[in-house]
C-alpha positions in Angstrom: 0.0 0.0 0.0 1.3 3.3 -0.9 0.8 6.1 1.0 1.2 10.1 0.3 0.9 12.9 2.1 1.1 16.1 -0.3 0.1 19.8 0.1 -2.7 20.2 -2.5 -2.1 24.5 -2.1 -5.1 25.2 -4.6 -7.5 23.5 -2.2 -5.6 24.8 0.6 -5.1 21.1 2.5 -3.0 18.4 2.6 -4.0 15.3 1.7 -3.3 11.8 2.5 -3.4 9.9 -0.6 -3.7 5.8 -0.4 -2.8 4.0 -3.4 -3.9 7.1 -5.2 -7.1 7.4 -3.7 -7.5 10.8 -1.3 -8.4 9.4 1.9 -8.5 12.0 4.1 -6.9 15.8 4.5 -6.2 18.5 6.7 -7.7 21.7 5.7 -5.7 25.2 6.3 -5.7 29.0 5.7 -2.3 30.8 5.1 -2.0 34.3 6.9 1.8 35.2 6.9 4.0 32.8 7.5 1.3 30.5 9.7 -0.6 27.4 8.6 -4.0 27.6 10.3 -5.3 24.4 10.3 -9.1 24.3 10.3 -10.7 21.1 9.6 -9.1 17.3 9.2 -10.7 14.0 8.9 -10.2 10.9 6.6 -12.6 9.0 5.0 -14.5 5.9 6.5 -13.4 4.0 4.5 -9.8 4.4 6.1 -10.3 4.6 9.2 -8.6 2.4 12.1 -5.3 2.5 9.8 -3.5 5.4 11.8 -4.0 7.4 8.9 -4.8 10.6 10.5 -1.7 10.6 12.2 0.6 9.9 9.0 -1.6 13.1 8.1 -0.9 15.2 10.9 2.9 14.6 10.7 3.7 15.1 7.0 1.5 18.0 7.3 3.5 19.5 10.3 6.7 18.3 8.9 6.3 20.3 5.4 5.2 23.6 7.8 8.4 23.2 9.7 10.4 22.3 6.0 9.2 25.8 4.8 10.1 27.6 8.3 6.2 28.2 9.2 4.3 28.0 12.0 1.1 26.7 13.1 -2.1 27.5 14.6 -4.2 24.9 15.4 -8.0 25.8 15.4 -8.6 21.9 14.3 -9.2 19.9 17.2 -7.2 17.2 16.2 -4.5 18.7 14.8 -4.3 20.6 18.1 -4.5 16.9 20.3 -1.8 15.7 18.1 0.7 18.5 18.9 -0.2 17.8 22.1 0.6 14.4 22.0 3.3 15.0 20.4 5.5 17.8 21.9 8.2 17.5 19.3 6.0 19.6 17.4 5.4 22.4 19.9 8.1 24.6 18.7 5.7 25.1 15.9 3.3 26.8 17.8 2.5 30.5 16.5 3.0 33.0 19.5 
């Protein structure tokens, strides 16, 4: 199974992309240099395969690649940072 995560910037979210099949994505709004996540989920169809996470991690490692930061108005986004405190530093002040 090959899995994809890639910034789809005209649709303004990241997608996780299964065997080339979009199975879920993190929706976000640019203002400066922050990614303001909104919305994520993946589609029921995927679900129980840690997906979400693979999400949440290529999404925040391609922020941090381009020297962003984040602010997480998505709730899982938000739990994952939390979870996950190697991703704090990305936190927008």
């Amino acid at each position: 199974m090959g899995i994809e995560v890639r910034d789809n910037a005209g649709e303004g979210r990241f997608e996780i992309v299964v065997d080339d099949a979009v199975a879920g994505f993190a929706a976000y709004r640019l203002r400066d240099s922050s990614t303001i996540f909104t919305h994520t989920e993946v589609d029921s169809a995927f679900e129980g395969q840690g997906l979400g996470s693979k999400l949440a991690a290529g999404a925040l490692d391609a922020v941090r690649a381009r020297g962003g930061t984040v602010v997480p108005r998505c709730a899982f986004i938000k739990s994952y940072i939390e979870r996950h405190p190697d991703y704090q530093d990305l936190l927008a002040a």
